[in-house]
C-alpha positions as CSV (number, residue, x, y, z in Angstrom):
1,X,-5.6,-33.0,-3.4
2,X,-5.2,-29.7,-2.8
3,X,-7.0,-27.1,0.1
4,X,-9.0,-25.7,-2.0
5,X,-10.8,-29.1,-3.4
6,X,-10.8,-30.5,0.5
7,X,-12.7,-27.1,1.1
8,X,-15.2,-27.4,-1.4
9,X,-15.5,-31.0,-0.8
10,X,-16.2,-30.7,2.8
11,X,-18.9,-28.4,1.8
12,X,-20.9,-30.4,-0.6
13,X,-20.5,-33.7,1.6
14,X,-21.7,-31.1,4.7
15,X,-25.1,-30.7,2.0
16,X,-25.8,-33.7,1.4
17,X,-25.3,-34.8,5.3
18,X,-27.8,-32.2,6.2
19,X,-29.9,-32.8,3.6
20,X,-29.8,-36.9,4.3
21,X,-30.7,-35.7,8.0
22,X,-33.5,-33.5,7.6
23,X,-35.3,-34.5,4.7
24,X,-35.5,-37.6,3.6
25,X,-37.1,-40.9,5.2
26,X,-33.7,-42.8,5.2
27,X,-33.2,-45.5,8.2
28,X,-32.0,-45.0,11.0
29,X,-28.3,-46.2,10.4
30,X,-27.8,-43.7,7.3
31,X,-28.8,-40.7,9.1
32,X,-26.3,-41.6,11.9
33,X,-24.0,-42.3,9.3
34,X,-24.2,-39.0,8.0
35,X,-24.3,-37.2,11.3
36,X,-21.4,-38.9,11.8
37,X,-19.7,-37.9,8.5
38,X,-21.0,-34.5,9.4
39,X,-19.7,-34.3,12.8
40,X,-16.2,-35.1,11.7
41,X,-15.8,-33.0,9.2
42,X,-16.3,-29.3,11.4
43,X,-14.5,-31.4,13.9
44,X,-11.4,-31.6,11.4
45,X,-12.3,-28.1,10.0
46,X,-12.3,-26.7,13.8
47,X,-8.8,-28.5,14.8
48,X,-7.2,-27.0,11.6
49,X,-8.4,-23.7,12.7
50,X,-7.3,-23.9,16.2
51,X,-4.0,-25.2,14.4
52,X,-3.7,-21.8,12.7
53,X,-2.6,-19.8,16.0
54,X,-4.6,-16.8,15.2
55,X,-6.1,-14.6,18.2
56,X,-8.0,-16.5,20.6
57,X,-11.7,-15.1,19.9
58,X,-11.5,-15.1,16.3
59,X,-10.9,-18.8,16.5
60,X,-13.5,-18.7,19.2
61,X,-15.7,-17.1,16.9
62,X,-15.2,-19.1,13.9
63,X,-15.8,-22.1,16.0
64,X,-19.1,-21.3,17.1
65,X,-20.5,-20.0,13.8
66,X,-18.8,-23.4,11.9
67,X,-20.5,-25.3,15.0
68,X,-23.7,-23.4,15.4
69,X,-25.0,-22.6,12.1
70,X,-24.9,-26.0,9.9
71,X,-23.3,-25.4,6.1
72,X,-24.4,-22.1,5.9
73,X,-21.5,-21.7,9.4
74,X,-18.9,-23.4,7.1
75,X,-19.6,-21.5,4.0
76,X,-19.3,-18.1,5.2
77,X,-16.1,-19.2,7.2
78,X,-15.0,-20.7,3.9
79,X,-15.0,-17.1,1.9
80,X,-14.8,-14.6,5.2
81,X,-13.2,-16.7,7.7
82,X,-9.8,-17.8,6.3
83,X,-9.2,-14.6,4.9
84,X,-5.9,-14.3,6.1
85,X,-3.0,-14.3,3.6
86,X,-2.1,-17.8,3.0
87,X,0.8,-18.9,1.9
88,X,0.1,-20.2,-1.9
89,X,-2.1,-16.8,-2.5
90,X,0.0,-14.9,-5.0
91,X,3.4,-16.5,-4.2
92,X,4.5,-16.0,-7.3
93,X,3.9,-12.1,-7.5
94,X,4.8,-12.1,-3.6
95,X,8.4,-13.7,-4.1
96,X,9.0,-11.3,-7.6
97,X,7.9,-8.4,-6.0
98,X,10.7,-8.6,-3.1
99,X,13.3,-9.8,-4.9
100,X,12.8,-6.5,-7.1
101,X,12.2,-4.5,-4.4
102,X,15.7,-5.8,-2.9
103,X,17.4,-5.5,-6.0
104,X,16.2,-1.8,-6.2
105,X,16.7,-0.7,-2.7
106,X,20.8,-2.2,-3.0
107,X,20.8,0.9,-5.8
108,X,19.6,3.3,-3.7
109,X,22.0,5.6,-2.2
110,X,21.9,6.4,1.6
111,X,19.7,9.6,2.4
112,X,20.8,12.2,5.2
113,X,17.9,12.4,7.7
114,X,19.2,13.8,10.7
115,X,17.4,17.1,10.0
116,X,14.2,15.1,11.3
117,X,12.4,15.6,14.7
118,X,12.5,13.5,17.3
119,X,8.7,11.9,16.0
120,X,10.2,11.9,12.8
121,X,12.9,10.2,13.0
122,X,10.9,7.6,15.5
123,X,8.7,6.6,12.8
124,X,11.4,7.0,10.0
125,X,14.2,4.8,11.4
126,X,11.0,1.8,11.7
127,X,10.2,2.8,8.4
128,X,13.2,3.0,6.7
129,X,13.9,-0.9,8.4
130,X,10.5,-2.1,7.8
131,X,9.8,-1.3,4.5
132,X,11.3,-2.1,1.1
133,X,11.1,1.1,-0.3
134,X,13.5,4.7,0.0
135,X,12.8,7.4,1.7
136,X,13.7,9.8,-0.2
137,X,14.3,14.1,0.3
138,X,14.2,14.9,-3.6
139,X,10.6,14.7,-4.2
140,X,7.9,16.7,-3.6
141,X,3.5,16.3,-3.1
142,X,0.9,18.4,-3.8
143,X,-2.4,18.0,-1.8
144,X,-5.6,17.9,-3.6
145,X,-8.4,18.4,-1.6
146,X,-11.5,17.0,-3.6
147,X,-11.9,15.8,-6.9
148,X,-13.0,19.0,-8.6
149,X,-8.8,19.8,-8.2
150,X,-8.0,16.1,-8.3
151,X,-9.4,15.0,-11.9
152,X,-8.9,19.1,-13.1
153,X,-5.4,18.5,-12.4
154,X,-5.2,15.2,-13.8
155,X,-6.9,15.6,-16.7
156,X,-4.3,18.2,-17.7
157,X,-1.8,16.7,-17.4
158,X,-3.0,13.6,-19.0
159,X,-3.3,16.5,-22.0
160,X,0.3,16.9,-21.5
161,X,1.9,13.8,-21.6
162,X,4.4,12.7,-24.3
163,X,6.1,9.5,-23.2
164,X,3.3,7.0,-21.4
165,X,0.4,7.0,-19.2
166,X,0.3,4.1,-16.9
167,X,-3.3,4.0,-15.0
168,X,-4.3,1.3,-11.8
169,X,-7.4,1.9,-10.8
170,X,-10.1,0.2,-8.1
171,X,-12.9,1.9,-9.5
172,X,-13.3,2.7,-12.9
173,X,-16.5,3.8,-14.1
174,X,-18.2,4.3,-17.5
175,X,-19.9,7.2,-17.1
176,X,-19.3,11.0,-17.9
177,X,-15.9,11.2,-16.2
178,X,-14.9,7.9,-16.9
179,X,-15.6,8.9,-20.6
180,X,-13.9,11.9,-20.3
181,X,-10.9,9.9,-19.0
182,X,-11.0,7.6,-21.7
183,X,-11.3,10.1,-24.7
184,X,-8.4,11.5,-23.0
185,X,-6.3,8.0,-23.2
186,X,-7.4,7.0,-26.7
187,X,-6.6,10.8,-28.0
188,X,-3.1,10.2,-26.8
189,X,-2.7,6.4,-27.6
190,X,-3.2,7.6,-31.2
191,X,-0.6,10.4,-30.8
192,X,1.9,7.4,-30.2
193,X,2.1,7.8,-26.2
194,X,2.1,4.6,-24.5
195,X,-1.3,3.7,-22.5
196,X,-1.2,1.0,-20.2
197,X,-4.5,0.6,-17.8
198,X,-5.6,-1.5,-15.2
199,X,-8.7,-2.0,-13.4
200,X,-9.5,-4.3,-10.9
201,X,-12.1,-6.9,-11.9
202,X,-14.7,-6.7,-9.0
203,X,-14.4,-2.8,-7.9
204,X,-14.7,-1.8,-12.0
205,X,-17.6,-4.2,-12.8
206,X,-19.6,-0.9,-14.0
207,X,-17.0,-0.4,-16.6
208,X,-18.5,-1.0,-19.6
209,X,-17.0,-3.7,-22.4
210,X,-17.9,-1.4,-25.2
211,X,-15.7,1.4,-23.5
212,X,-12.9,-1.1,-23.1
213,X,-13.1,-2.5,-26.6
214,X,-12.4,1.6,-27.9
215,X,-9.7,2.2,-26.0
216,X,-7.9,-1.7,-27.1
217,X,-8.6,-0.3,-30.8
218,X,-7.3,2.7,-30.3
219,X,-4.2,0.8,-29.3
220,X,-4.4,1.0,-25.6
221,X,-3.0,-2.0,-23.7
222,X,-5.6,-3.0,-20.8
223,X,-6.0,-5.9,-18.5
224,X,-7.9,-6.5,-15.2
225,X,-6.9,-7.2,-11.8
226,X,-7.8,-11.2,-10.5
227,X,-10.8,-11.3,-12.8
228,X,-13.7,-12.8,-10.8
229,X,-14.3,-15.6,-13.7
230,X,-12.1,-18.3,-11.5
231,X,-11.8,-15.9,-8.5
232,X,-14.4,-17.8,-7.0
233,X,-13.2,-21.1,-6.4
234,X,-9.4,-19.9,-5.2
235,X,-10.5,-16.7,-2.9
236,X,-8.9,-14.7,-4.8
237,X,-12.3,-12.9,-5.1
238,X,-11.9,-11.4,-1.4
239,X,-8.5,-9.7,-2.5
240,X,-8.8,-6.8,-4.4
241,X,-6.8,-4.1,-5.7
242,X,-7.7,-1.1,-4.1
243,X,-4.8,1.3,-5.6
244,X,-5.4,4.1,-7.6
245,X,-2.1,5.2,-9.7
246,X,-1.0,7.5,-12.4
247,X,2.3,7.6,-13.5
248,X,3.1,10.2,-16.3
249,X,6.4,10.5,-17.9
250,X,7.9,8.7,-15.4
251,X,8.0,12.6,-14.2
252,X,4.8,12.7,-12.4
253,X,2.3,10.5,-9.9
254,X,-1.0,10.7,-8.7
255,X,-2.4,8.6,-5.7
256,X,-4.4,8.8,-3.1
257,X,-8.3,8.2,-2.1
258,X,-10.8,9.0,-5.4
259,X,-11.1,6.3,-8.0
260,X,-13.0,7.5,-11.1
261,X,-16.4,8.0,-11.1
262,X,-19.0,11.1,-10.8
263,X,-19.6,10.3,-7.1
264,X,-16.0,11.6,-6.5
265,X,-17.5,14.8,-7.9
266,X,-20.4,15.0,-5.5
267,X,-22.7,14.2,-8.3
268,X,-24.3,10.9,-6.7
269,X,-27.8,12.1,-5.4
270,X,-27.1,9.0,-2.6
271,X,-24.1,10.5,-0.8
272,X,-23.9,14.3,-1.5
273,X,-20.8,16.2,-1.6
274,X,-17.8,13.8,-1.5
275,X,-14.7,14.9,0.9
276,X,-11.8,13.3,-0.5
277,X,-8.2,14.1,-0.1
278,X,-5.3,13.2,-3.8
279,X,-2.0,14.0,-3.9
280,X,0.2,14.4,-6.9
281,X,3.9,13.7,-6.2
282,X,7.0,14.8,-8.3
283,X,10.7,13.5,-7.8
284,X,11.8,10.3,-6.6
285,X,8.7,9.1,-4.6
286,X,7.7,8.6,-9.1
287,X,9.8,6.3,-9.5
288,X,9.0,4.5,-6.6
289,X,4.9,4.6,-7.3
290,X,5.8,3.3,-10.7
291,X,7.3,0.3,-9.5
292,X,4.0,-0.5,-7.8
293,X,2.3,-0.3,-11.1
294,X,4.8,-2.1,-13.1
295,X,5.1,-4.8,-10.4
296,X,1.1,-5.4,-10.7
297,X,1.3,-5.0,-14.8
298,X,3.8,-7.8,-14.5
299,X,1.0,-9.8,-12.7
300,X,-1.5,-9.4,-15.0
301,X,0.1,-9.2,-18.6
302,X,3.1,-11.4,-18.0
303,X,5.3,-9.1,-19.2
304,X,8.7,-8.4,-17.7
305,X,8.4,-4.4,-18.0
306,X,11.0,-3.3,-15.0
307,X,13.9,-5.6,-16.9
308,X,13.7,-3.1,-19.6
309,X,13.8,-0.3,-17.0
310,X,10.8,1.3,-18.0
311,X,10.5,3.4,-14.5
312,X,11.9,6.2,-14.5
313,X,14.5,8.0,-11.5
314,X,14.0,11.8,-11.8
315,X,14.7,14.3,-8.5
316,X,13.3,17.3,-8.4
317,X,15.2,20.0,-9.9
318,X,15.1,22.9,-7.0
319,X,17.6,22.0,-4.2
320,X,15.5,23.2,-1.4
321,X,15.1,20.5,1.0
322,X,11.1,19.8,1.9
323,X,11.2,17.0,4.1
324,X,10.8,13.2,3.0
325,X,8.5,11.1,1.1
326,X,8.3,7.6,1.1
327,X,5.9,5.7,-0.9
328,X,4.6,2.3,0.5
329,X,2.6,-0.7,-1.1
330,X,0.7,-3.2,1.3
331,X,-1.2,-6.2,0.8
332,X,-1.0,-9.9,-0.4
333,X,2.1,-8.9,-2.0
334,X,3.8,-7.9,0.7
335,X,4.6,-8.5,4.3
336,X,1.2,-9.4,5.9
337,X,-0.4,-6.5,8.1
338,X,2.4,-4.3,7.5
339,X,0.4,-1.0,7.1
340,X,-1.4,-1.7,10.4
341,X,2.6,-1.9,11.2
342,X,2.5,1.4,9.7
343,X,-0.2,3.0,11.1
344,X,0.8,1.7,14.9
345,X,4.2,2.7,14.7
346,X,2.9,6.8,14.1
347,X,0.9,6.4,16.8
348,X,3.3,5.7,19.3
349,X,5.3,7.9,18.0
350,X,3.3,11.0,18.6
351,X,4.2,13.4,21.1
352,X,1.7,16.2,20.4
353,X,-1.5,15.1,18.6
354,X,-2.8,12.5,16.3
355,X,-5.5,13.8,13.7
356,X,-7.5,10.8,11.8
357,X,-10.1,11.5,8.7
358,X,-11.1,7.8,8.0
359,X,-14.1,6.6,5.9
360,X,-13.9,3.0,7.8
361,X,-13.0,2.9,10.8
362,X,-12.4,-0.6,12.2
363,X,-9.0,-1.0,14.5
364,X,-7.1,-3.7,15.0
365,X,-6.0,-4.4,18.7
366,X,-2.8,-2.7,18.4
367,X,-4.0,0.6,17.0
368,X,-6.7,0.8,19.6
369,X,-4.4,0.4,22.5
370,X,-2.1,2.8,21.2
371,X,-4.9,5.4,20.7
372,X,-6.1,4.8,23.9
373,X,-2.8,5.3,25.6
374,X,-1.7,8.6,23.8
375,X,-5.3,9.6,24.8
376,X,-4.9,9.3,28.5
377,X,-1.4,10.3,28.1
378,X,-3.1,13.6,27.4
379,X,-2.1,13.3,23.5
380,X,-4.6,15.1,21.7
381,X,-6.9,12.6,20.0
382,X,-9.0,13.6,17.0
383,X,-10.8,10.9,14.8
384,X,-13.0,11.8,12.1
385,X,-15.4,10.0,10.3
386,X,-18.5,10.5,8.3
387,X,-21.9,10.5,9.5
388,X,-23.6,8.2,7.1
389,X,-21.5,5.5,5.9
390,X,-21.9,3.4,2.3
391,X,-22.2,0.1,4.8
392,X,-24.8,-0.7,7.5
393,X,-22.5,-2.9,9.2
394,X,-19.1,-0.6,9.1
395,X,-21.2,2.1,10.3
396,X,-21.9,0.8,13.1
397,X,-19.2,-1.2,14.2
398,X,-16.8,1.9,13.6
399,X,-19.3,3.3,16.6
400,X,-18.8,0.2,18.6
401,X,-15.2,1.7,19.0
402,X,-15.8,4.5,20.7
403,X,-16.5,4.1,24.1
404,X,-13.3,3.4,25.0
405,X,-11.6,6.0,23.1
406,X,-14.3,8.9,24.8
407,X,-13.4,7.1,28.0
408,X,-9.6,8.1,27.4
409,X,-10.8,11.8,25.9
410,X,-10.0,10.9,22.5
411,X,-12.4,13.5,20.2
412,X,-14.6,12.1,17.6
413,X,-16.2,13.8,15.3
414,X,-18.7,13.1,12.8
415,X,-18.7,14.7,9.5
416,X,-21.7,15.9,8.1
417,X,-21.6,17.8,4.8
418,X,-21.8,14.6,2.9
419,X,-19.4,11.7,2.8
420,X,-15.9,11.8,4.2
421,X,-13.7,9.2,2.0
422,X,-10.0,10.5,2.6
423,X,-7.7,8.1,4.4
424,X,-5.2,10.6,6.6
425,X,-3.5,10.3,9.6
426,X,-1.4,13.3,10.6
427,X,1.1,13.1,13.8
428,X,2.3,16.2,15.9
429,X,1.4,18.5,12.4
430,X,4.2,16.6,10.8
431,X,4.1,13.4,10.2
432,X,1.4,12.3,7.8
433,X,0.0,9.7,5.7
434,X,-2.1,9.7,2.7
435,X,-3.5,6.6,0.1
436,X,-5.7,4.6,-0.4
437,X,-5.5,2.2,3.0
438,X,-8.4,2.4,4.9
439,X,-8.1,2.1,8.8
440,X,-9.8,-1.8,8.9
441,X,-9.4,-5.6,8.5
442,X,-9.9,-5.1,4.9
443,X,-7.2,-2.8,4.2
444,X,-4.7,-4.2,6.5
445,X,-4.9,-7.9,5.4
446,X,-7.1,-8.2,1.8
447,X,-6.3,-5.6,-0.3
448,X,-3.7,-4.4,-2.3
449,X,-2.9,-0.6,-1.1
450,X,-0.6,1.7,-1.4
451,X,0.5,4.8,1.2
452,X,2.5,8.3,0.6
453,X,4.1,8.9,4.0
454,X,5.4,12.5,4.5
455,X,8.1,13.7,6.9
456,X,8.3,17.5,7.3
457,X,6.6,18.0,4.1
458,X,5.4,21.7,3.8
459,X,2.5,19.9,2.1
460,X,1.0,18.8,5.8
461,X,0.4,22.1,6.5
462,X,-2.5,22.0,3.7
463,X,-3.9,18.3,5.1
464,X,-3.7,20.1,8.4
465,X,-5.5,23.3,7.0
466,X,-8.1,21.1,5.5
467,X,-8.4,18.9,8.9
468,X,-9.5,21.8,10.3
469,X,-11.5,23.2,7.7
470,X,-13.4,19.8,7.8
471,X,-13.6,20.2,11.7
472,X,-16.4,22.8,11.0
473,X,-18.6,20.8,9.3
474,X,-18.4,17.8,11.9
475,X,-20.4,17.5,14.8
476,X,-18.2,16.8,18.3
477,X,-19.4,13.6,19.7
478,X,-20.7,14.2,23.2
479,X,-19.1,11.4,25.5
480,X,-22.5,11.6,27.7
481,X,-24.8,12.0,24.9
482,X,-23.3,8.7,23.2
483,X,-23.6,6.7,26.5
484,X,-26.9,7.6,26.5
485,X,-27.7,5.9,23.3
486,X,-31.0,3.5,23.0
487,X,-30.8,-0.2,23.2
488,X,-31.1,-0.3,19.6
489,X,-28.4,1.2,18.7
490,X,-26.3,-0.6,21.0
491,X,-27.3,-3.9,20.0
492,X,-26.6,-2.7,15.8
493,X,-23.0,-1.6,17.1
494,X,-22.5,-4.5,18.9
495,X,-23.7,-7.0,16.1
496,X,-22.0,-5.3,13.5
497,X,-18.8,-5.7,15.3
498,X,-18.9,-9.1,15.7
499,X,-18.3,-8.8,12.1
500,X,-15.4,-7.0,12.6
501,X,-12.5,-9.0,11.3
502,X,-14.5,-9.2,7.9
503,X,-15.2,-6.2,6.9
């Protein structure tokens, strides 16, 4: 018998125990019978997770809500608790994806970097080791600041295309953008250009079957991401696919922070304007972002799309060197935690400054400590994040993390003009990251992401313009006016973050 039927046997045996125990008239010998059966059963379920080595108060914690809180303890444990990337989880896609990955990266051809900086070539020669995927000096990105320029730009040159359109989204929606979007595709599916789209099953539930059934007429290949029909009993529900991709032509690639929907307009009444930061990328970081979608088409459809080498390897055409690109994918498919890998490795690299726009801000161990230490090293220290936040308990455990940061002088600011969504870390002004990982449990361990990482890029000047642009509608966190928050809002922070590992 497998885990996953001992899991969801445990639980229905754990029912009935309670049930036997607390209300029904049975004798005395069943109930201890079944408080018995009971007891041995967390008892087994708390020596396997002890068994799984993981940090010492997450097991702690886990112990006491299995222990503390009878079935309902078990249950949430069973579908938050174990959410760490076990081993039978997408093996398949896990073991195809890096055997492609290694088959590509024996192709590539060595790049010169030796015109980096010192930070730069810190976090480039763990980069370059750590990841699968080139970094490469013939491409070039294009920030987009908010999704008036994002799905402008996009839409043209969805217009434009001749070849395919590949689309990955998290978010899809069916409403006045999404159908703009959609006319779009089915207009070019009937010129003969290849539409391939993908949506994940849980994040696009407000896509609309009618919608989807047009564009399969019109020709369009579609298919979700880990549809939530049999999600349920395997846990695949918890991971998602939270990339957003558009390959063009093979010639050009979008990624970055805004799925589809009005919101990303600023057109949701709820949250206001919407600060976002896209990219669009040229060269050979294409070709790499492609092979994320294709690997994840494979997945779905059960095609084999990159034998018939369908992505395309194009460098830009102007000679002038830019700095580097390197695109990176995290997730269940990959090495476990590796963008918190990522993310820690630019912090300790930073010499100057670290500048951090985050929606979701939850830090693992790691990151904090090495926040902390650039902070007192006397590394400026800027983290940014919104005022009102889409979730009661991210809001406020992203707040339980500040106290030690202020203590350090770290600078947090708190954005106000509606709701900051862009995912950016920037190092020393030239270093920087942009996609669609989030700085939290979630991102690091469930879902599927994917990163652009920019050395030297001209492009950081504009994220660095826009930091600052940003900077002037945020409100400076006063160090003595947040230790002087009420109990209340101590005792939210505190909750939430207990939570922390979840979320």
């Amino acid at each position: 018998m497998n885990k996953r039927k001992v899991d969801f046997l445990f639980v229905f045996t754990l029912s009935i125990c309670s049930y036997i125990i607390v209300f029904t008239d049975y004798s005395h010998v069943v109930k201890v019978t079944a408080i018995l059966i009971y007891a041995m059963i967390i008892f087994v379920s708390v020596y396997s997770l002890m068994l799984e080595n993981r940090s010492a108060q997450h097991t702690l914690l886990w112990m006491y809500v299995m222990i503390l809180f009878p079935v309902a303890g078990y249950f949430f444990y069973l579908f938050s608790g174990q959410l760490i990337i076990k081993g039978h989880l997408y093996k398949s896609k896990r073991t195809r994806d890096r055997d492609e990955w290694k088959r590509l990266m024996r192709q590539e051809d060595s790049r010169d970097l030796s015109f980096l900086m010192d930070s730069q070539m810190c976090f480039a020669k763990y980069a370059k080791n750590a990841s699968m995927t080139p970094i490469t000096t013939a491409s070039r990105a294009k920030i987009l600041k908010n999704g008036k320029e994002t799905f402008s730009e996009i839409k043209k040159r969805l217009r434009a295309a001749e070849k395919f359109i590949h689309i990955e989204y998290y978010i899809f929606r069916s409403d006045r953008l999404g159908k703009e979007i959609i006319e779009i595709l089915i207009e070019k599916a009937e010129e003969g250009v290849e539409v391939l789209f993908m949506y994940d099953a849980a994040g696009s539930m407000m896509f609309r079957s009618k919608d989807l059934n047009e564009m399969l007429d019109a020709g369009i290949r579609a298919h979700p991401f880990s549809p939530l029909k049999y999600g349920f009993f395997n846990q695949k529900f918890n991971f998602r696919n939270h990339r957003k991709i558009i390959i063009i032509d093979g010639e050009i690639g979008f990624t970055g922070g805004l799925n589809v929907g009005v919101e990303y307009l600023g057109e949701n009444e709820n949250f206001g304007f919407w600060r976002d930061t896209h990219m669009l990328l040229t060269g050979e970081a294409v070709y790499t972002l492609h092979t994320v979608f294709l690997l994840d088409w494979e997945y779905v459809s059960g095609e084999r799309v990159l034998e018939n080498q369908r992505a395309i390897k194009k460098p830009v055409e102007d000679e002038e060197l830019d700095g580097a690109i390197q695109v990176v994918a995290s997730g269940p498919d990959t090495q476990q935690g590796i963008m918190s890998d990522f993310y820690y490795t630019m912090l300790s690299c930073a010499a100057q400054s670290i500048w951090i726009a985050t929606p979701y801000f939850v830090p693992d161990e790691a990151i904090r400590t090495a926040l902390r230490v650039a902070a007192a090293k006397g590394i400026e220290v800027r983290i940014m994040v919104p005022e009102i936040n889409d979730s009661y308990l991210t809001q406020y455990a992203s707040r339980s993390y500040f106290a030690e940061l202020l203590r350090n002088g770290a600078e947090i600011y708190s954005y106000k003009k509606g709701f900051l969504h862009q995912k950016v870390i920037i190092v020393d002004g030239n270093i920087a990251s942009i996609g669609t990982a989030n700085m939290d449990m979630r991102s690091f361990h469930l879902n599927f992401e994917v990163n652009v990482f920019l050395y030297g890029s001209s492009s950081i000047r504009d994220l660095v313009a826009h930091y600052e642009e940003d900077m002037e509608d945020s409100e400076l966190i006063s160090p003595v006016k947040y230790y002087k928050r009420g109990f209340i809002e101590r005792s939210k922070e505190s909750f939430a973050r207990l939570f922390s590992g979840a979320l």
